[in-house]
Each structure stands twice: as structure tokens, then as C-alpha cells.
N, C-alpha and C positions, 0 to 999 in steps of 0.2 A: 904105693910107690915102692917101696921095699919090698915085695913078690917080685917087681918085675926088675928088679935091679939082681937079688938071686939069682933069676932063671938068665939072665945078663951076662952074669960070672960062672954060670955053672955051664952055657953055651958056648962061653972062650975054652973053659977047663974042659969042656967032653968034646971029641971027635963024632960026629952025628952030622948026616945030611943038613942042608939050610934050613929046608921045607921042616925041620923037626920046630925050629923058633919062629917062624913066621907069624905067629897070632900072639908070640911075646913080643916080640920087636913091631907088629902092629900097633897093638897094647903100650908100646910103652913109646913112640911113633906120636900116638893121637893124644897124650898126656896132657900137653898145652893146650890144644886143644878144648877139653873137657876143662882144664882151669879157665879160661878165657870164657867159656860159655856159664859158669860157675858164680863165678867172681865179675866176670863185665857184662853181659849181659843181661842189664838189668834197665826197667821201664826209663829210670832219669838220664841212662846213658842212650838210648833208643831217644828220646827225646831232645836230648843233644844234639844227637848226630842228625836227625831230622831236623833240627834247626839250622844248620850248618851245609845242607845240602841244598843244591837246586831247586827250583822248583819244579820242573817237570819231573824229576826222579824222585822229589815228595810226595806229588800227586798219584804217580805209578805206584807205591809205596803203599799211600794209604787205598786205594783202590785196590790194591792185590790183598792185602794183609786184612783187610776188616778194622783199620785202627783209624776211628775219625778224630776231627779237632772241634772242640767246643771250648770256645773262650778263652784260647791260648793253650788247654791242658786236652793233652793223647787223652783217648777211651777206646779201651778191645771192645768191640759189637760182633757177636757172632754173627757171621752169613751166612744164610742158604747153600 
């Protein structure tokens, strides 16, 4: 976080095309991002939300992803 906070203030302080910060302002853009998939993205929170959804958009769900249900508890099955 602090790299792209730097290249942040040194992009206000220096006169230089847009295109020069593009992959820092990306970078620092996708930050939440990258915390959300970190931090929440995890099996009991997947299993949440799957409870909490539809049921057609479950089904779609686990049929795309490879994750079945056995006895109330998700399991990843790799597919072909």
C-alpha cells in the first residue's frame, strides 16, 4: 500500500503524461479488490451466500463451479 501511495504523490508533484501512472493508479484502483478476495472470500462465506440464494442460481452455481452438497456441507470435486 505504501508504494502506491509514493508513486500517488510523486504523480501530483511531477508534470509527466497520464499514460506514465496508468499501472499505478490501476494498482492502486484494484486494491479493494484484492482485500475482498483476501479477506472474504472464503469457503464459510461462499457457503453463506449459497444458502442465501435462489435456487436456480444454486444449482447453476454448483453445476459450473465443480462444488457439490453432501449432507448440508459444500465439497470442491475437480471436473473433467
Amino acid at each position: 500500500m505504501g508504494v502506491t501511495f509514493v508513486f500517488e504523490v510523486i504523480s501530483w508533484a511531477v508534470e509527466a503524461p497520464a499514460y506514465y501512472w496508468y499501472a499505478t493508479d490501476a494498482i492502486n484502483s484494484l486494491r479493494c479488490v484484492f482485500v475482498f478476495f483476501i479477506f472474504c472470500w472464503k469457503r464459510s462465506v461462499l457457503n453463506l451466500l449459497l444458502a442465501r440464494a435462489p435456487e436456480p442460481a444454486r444449482e447453476r452455481f454448483v453445476r459450473t463451479s465443480g462444488v457439490r452438497e453432501a449432507h448440508g456441507i459444500k465439497e470442491h470435486h475437480n471436473l473433467p
